[in-house]
Short mmCIF file of the C-alpha atoms (twelve columns), coordinates in Angstrom:
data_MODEL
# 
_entry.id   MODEL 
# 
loop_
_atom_site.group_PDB 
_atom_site.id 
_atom_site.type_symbol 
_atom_site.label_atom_id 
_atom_site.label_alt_id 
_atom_site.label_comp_id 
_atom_site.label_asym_id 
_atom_site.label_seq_id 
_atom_site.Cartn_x 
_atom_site.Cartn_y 
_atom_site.Cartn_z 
_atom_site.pdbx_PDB_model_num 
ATOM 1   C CA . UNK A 1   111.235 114.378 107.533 1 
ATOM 2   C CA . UNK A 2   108.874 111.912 108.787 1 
ATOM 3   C CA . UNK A 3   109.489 108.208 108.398 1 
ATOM 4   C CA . UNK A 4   107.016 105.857 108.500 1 
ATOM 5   C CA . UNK A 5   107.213 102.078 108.231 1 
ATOM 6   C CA . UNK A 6   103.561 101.043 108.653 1 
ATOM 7   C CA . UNK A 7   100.814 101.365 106.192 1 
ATOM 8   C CA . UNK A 8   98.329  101.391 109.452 1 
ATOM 9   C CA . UNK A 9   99.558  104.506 110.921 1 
ATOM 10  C CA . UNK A 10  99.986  106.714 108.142 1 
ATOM 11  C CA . UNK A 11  98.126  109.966 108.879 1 
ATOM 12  C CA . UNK A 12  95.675  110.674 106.121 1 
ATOM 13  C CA . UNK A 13  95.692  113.715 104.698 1 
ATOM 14  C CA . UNK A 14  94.283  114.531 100.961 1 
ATOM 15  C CA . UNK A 15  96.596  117.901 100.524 1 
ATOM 16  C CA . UNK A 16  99.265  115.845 99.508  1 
ATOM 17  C CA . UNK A 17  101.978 115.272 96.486  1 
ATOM 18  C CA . UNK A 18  102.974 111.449 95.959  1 
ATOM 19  C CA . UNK A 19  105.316 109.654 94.224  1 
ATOM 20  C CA . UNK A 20  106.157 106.274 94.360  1 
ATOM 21  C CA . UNK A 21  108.332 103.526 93.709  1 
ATOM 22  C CA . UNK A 22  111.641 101.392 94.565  1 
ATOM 23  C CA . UNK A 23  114.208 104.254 93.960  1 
ATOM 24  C CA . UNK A 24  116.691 102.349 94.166  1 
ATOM 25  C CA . UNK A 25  120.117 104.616 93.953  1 
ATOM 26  C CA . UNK A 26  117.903 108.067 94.363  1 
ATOM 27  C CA . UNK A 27  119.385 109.021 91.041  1 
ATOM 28  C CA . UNK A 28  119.196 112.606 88.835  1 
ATOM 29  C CA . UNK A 29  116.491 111.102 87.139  1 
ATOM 30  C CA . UNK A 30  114.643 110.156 90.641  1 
ATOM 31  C CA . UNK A 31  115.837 113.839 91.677  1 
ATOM 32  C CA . UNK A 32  113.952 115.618 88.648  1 
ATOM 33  C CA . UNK A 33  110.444 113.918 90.081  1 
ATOM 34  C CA . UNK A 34  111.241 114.434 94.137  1 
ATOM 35  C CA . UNK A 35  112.374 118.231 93.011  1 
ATOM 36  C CA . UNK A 36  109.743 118.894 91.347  1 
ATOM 37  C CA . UNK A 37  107.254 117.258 94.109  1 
ATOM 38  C CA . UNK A 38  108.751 118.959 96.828  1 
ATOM 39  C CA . UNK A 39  108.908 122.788 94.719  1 
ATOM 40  C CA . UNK A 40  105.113 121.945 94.176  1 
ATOM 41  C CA . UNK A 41  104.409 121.000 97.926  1 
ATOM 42  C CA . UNK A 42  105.969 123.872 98.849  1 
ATOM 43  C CA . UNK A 43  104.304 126.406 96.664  1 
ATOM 44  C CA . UNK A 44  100.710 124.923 97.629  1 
ATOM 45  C CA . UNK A 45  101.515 124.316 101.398 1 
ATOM 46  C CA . UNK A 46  100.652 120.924 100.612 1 
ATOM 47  C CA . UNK A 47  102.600 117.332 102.274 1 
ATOM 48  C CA . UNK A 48  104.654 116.190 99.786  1 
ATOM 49  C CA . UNK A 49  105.278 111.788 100.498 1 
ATOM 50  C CA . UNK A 50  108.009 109.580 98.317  1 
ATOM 51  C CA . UNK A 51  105.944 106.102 99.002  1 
ATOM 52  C CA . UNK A 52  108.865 103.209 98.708  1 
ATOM 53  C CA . UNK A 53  109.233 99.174  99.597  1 
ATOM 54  C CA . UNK A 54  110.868 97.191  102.182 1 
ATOM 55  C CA . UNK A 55  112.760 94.359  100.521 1 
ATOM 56  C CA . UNK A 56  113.096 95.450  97.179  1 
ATOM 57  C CA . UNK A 57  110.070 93.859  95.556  1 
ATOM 58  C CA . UNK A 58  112.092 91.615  93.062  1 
ATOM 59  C CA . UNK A 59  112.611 89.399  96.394  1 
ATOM 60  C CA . UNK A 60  109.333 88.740  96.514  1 
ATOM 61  C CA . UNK A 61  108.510 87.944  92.978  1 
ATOM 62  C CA . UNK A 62  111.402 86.595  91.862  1 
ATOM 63  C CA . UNK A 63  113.133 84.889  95.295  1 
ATOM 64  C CA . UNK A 64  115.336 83.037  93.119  1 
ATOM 65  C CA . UNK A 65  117.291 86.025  91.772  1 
ATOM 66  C CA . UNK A 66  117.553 86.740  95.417  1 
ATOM 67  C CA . UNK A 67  121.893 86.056  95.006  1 
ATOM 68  C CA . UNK A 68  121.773 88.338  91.908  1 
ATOM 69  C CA . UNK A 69  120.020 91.340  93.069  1 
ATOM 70  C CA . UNK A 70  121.920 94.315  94.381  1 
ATOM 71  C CA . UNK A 71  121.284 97.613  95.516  1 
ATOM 72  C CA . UNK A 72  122.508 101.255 95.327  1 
ATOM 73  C CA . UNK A 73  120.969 103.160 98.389  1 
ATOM 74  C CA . UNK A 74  119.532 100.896 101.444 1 
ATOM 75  C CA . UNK A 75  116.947 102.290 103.359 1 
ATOM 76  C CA . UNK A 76  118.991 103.677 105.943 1 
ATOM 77  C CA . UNK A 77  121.010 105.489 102.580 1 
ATOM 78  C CA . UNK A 78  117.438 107.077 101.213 1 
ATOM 79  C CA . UNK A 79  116.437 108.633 104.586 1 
ATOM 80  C CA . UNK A 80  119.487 110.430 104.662 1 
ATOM 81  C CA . UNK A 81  119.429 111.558 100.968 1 
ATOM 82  C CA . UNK A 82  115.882 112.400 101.200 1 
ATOM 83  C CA . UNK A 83  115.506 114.548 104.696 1 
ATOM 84  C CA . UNK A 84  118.247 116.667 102.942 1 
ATOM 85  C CA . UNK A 85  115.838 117.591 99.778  1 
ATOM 86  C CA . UNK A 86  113.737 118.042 102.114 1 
ATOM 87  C CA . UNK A 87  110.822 115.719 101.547 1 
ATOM 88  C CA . UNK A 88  107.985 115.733 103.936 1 
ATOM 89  C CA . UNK A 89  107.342 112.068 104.137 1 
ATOM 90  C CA . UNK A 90  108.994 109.147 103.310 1 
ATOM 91  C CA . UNK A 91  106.716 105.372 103.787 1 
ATOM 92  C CA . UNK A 92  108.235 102.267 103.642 1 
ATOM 93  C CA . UNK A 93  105.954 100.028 103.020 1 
ATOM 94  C CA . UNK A 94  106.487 96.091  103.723 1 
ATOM 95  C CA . UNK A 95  106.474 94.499  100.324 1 
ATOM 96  C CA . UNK A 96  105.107 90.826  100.749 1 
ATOM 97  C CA . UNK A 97  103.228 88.515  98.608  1 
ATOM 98  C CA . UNK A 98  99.646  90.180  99.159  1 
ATOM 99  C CA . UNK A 99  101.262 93.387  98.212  1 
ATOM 100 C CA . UNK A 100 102.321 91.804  94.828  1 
ATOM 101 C CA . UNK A 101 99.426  90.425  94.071  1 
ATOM 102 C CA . UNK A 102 97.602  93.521  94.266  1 
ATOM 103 C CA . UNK A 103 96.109  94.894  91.026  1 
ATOM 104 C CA . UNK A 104 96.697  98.001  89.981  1 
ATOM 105 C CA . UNK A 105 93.266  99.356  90.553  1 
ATOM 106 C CA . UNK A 106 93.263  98.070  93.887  1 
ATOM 107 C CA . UNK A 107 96.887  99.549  94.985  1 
ATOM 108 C CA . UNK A 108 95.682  102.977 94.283  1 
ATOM 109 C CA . UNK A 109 92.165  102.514 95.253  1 
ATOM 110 C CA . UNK A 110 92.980  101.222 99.080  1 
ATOM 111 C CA . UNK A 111 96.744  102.012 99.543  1 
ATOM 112 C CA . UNK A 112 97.256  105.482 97.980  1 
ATOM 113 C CA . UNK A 113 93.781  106.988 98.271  1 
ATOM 114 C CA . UNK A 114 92.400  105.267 101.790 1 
ATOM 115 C CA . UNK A 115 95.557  105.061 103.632 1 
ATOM 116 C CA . UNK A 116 97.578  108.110 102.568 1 
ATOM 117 C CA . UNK A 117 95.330  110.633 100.790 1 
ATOM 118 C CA . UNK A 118 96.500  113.038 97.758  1 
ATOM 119 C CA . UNK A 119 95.234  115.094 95.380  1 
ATOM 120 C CA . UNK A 120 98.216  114.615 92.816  1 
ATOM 121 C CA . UNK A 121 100.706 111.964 91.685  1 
ATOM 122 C CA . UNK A 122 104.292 112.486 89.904  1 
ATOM 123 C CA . UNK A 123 106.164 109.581 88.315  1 
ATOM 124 C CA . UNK A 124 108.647 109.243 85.988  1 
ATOM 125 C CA . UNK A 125 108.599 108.361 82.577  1 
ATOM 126 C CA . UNK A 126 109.072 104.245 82.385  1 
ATOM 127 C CA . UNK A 127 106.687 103.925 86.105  1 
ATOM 128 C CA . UNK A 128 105.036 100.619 86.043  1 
ATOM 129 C CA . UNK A 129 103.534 99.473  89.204  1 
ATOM 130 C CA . UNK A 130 100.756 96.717  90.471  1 
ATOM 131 C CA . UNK A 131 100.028 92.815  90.085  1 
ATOM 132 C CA . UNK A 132 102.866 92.097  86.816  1 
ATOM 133 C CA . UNK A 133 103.393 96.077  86.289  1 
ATOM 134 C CA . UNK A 134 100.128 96.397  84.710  1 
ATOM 135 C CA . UNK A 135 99.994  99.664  85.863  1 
ATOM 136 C CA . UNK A 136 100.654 103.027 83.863  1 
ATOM 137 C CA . UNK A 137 100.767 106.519 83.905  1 
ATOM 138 C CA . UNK A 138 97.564  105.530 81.324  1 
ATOM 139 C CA . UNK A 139 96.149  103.926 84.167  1 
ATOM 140 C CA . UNK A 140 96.453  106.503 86.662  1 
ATOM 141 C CA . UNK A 141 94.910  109.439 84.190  1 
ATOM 142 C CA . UNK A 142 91.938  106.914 83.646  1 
ATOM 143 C CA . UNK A 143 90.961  106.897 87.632  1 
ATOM 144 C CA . UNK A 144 91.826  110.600 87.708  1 
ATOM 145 C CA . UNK A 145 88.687  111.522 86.396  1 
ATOM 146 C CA . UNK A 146 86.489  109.351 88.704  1 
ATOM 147 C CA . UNK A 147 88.542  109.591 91.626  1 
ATOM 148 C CA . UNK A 148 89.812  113.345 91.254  1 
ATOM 149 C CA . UNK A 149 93.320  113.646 91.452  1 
ATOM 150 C CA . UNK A 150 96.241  114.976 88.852  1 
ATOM 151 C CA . UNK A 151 98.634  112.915 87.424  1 
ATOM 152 C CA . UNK A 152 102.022 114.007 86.194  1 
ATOM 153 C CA . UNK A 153 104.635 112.552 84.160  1 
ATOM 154 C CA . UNK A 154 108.272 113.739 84.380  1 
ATOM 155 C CA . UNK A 155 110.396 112.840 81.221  1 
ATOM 156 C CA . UNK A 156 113.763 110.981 81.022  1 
ATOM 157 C CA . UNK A 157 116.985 112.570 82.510  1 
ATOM 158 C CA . UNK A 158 119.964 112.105 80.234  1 
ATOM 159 C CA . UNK A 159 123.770 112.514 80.669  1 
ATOM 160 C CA . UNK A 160 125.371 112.594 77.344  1 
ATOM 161 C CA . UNK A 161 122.183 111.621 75.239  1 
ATOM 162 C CA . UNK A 162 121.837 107.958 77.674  1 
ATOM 163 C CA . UNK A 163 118.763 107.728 79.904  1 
ATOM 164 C CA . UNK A 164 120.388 107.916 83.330  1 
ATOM 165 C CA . UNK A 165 118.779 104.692 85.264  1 
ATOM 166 C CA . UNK A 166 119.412 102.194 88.191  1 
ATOM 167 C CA . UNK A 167 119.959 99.616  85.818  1 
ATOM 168 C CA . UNK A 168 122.957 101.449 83.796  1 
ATOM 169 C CA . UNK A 169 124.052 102.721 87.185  1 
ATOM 170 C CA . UNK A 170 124.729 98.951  88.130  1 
ATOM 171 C CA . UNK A 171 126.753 98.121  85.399  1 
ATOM 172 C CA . UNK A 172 129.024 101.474 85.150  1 
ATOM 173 C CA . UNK A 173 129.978 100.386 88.965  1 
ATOM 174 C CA . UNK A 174 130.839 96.588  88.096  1 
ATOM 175 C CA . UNK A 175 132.477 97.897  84.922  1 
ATOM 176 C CA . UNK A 176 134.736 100.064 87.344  1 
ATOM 177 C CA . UNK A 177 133.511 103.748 85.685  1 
ATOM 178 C CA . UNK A 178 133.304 105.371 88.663  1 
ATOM 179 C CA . UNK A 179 133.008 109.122 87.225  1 
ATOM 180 C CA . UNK A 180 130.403 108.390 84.860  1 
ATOM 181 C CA . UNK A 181 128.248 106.555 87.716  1 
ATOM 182 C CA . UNK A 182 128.925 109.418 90.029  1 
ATOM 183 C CA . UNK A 183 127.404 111.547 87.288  1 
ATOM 184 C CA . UNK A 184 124.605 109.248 86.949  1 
ATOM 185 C CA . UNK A 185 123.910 109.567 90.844  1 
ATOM 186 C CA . UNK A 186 124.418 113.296 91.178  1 
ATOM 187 C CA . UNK A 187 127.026 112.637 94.130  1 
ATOM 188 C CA . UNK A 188 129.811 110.197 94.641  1 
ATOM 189 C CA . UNK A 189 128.626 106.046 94.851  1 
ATOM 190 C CA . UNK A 190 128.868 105.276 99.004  1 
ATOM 191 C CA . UNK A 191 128.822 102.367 100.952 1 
ATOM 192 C CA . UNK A 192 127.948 102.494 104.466 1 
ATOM 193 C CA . UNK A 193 129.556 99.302  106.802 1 
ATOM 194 C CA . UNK A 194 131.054 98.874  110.150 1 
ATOM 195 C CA . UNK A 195 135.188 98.575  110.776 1 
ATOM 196 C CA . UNK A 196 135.777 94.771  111.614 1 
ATOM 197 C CA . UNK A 197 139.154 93.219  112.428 1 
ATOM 198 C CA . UNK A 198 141.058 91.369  109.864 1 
ATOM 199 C CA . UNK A 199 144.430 90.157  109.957 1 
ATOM 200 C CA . UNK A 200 146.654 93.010  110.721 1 
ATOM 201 C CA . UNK A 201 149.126 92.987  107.475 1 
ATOM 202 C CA . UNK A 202 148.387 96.590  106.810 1 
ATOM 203 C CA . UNK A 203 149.967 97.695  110.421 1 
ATOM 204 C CA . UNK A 204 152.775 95.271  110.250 1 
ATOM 205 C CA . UNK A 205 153.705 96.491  107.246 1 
ATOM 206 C CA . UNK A 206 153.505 100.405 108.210 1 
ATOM 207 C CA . UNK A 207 149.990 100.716 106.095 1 
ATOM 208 C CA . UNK A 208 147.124 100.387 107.906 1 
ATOM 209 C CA . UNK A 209 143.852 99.788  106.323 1 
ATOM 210 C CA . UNK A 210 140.131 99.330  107.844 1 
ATOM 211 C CA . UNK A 211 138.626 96.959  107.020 1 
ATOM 212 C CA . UNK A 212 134.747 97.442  105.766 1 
ATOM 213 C CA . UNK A 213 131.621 95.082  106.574 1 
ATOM 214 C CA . UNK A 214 129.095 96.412  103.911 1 
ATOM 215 C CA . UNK A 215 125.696 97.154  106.379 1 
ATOM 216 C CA . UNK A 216 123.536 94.830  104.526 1 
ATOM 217 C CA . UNK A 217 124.082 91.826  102.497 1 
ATOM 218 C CA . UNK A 218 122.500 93.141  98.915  1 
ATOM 219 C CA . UNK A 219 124.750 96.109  98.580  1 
ATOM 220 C CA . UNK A 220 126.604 96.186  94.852  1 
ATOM 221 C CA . UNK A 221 130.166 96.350  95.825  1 
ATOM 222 C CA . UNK A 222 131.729 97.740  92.735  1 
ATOM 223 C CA . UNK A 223 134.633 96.121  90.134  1 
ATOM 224 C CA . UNK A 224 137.583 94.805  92.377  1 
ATOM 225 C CA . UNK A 225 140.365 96.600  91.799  1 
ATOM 226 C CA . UNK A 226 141.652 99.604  93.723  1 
ATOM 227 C CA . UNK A 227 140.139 102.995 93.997  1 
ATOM 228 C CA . UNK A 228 140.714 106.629 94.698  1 
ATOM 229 C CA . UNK A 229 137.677 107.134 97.919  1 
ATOM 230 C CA . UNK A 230 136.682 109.486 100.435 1 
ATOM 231 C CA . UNK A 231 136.514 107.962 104.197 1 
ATOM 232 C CA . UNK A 232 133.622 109.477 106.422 1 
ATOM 233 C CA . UNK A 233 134.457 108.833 110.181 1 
ATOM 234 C CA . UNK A 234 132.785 110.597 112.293 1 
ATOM 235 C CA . UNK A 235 131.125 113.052 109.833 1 
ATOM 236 C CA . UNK A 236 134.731 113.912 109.099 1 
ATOM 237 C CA . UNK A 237 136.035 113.147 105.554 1 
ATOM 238 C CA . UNK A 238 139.540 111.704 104.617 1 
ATOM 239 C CA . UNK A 239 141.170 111.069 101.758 1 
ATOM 240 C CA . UNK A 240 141.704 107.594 101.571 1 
ATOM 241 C CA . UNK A 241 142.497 104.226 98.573  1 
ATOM 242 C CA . UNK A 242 140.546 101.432 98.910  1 
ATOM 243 C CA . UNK A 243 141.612 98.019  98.051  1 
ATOM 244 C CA . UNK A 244 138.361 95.946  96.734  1 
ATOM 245 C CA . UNK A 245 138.933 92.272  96.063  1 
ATOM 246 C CA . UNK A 246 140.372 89.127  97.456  1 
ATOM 247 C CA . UNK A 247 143.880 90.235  98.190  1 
ATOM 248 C CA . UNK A 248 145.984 88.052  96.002  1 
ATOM 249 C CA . UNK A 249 149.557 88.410  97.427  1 
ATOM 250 C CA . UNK A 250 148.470 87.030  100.579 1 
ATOM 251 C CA . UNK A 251 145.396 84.958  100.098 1 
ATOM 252 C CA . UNK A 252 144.398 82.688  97.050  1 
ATOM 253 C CA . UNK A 253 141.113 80.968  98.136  1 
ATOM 254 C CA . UNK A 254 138.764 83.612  99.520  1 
ATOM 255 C CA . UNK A 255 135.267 83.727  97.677  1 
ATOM 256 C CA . UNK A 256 133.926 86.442  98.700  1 
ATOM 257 C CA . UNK A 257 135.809 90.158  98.120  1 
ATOM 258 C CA . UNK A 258 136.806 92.299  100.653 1 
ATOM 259 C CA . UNK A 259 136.662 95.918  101.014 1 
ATOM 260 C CA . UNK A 260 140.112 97.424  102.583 1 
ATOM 261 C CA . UNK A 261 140.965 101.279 102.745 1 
ATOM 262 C CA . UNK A 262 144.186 102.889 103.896 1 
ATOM 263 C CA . UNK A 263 143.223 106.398 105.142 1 
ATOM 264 C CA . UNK A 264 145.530 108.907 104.556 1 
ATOM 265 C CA . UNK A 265 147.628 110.377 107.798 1 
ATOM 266 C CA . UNK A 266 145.365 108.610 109.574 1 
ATOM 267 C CA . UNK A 267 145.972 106.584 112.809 1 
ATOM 268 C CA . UNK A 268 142.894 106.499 114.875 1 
ATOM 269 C CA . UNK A 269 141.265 102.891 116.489 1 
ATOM 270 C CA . UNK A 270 138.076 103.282 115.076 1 
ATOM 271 C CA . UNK A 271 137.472 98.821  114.978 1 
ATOM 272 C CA . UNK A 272 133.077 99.083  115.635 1 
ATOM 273 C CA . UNK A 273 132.594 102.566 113.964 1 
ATOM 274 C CA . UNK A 274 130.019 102.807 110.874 1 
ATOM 275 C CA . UNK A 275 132.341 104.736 108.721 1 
ATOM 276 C CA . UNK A 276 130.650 105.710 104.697 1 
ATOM 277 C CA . UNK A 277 133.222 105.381 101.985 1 
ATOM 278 C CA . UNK A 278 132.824 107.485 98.947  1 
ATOM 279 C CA . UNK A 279 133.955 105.666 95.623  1 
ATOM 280 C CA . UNK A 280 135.718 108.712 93.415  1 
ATOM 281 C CA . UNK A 281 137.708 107.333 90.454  1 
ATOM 282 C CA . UNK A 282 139.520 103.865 89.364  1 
ATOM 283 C CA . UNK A 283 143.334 103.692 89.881  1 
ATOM 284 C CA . UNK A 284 144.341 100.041 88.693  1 
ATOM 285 C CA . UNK A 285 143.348 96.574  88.644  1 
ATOM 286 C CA . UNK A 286 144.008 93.978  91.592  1 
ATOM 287 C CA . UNK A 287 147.477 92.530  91.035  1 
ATOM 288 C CA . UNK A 288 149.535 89.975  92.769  1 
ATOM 289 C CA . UNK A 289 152.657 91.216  93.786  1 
ATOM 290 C CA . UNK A 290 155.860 89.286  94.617  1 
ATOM 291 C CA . UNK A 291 155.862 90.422  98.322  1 
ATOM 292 C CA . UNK A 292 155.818 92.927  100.905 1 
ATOM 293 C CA . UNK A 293 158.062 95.662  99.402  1 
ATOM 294 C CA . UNK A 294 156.168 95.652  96.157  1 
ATOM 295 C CA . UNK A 295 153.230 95.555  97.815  1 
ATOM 296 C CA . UNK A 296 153.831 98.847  99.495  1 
ATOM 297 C CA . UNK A 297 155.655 100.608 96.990  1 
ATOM 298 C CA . UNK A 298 152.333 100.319 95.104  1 
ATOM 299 C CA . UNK A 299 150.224 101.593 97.987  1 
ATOM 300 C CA . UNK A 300 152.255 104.895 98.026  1 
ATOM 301 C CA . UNK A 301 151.884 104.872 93.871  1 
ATOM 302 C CA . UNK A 302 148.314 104.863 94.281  1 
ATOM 303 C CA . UNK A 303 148.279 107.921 97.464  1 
ATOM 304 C CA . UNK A 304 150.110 109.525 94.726  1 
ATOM 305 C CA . UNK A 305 147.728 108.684 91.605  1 
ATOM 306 C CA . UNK A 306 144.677 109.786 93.707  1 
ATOM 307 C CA . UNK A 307 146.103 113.256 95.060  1 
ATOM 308 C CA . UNK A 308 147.259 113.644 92.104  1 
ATOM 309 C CA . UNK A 309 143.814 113.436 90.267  1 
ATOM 310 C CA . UNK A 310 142.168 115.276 93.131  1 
ATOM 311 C CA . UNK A 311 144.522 118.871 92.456  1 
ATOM 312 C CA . UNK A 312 143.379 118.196 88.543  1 
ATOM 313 C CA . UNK A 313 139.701 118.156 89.726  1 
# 
């Protein structure tokens, strides 16, 4: 897959297949349209181009939800997802203040016709793009006819009779309902971050945990509480639980959460490494326990809980 981050040096080419917007988690219902894009490409030896942003436009439009916004796949996340479907081209384009300001007319006038070429468009079923998401899928069968391309519309997806969307994906993961999320997503909920030090309880007390800097500052960290994950180090996967939260037994005034994980049989200096951790299922709530031994004998409670669901799976 090709990757391009500058409008300037996209090669035109008019045999293409486009889609386009933030994609934020790359979700079954964002799967339906890139499947179906990517089967058509395919079948009509055509180029077949997923046209995204770089920062997620609400930034831009709305910097003052800037502390509220958070995402489910950064970019680094969607080139991985997407080379595996096996998507032709993927553009980032910069998303700035003249971008937001363009009208609809305009975008696909001197963006997606001038810069990138196509001869058909897929989007989903609630698209809305342009200057205050004036645009449509109305808008797009109107220049159809003078410009000549197709437009498609691809209807909702729906896991058991709910519209599966970023938005509902967002608050299944701060409501803690892991499986239903993972459902949502079509694979397990991941964050990618980099093992930093912290204070060394875990190996003093015979549990050691690494500890997880998110890669960039607007991922959603789900519910605190502890959880049932997978650990990816090294492309190798380990069972693992992962503590997410402020760790009450030992510290009472941190603001910000932190995201510790015990891997199973596991004893391997891996402080630097980019490690992914897979979020499976919910074990318990973050509790405050009266010290070290009741600390651990809850550690090895949860190991249990989470093998335990993994042989019912």
């Amino acid at each position: 897959m090709l990757f391009i981050d500058n409008l300037n040096t996209i090669p035109h080419d008019g045999n293409s297949l486009l889609t386009m917007g933030t994609y934020d988690g790359i979700h079954r219902g964002h799967q339906a349209i890139l499947q179906q894009l990517i089967g058509e490409s395919r079948r009509n030896s055509a180029r077949s181009i997923l046209l995204t942003f770089e920062p997620h436009p609400q930034t831009v439009i709305n910097p003052k939800r800037i502390p509220d916004i958070r995402i489910l796949t950064t970019i680094e996340e969607k080139r991985t997802i997407l080379s595996n479907m096996g998507l032709d081209l993927l553009i980032c384009a910069p998303f700035d203040e003249a971008m937001a300001a363009m009208h609809a007319e305009d975008f696909v006038r001197d963006i997606l016709l001038k810069k990138i070429g196509f001869k058909k468009i897929i989007i989903g079923h609630d698209h809305a793009f342009g200057k205050n998401r004036s645009g449509h899928f109305e808008t797009l069968q109107r220049m159809s006819r003078h410009y000549d391309f197709e437009v498609e519309q691809v209807g909702a997806v729906t896991f058991k009779n709910k519209i599966i969307n970023s938005t509902g994906i967002r608050r299944l993961l701060f409501e803690g309902k892991m499986e239903t999320a993972n459902e949502y997503l079509g694979r397990p909920y991941s964050i990618s971050g980099t093992v930093v030090h912290g204070d060394g309880r875990g190996q003093k007390i015979g549990i050691p945990t690494a500890n997880i800097m998110p890669g960039h500052f607007m991922k959603l960290i789900p519910k605190t509480g502890v959880y049932g994950t997978y650990c990816m180090v090294d492309d190798v996967r380990h069972a693992s639980v992962t503590n997410v939260g402020f760790r009450p037994t030992f510290i009472h005034n941190e603001d910000q959460p932190v995201i510790e994980t015990h891997i199973f049989d596991f004893h391997h200096n891996i402080y630097g490494k980019t490690v992914v951790l897979e979020f499976i299922t919910y074990l318990r709530h973050e509790k405050h326990f009266s010290g070290e031994e009741a600390l651990i004998k809850a550690i090895n409670e949860d190991k249990n809980r989470f093998r335990e669901y993994l042989h019912q799976i």
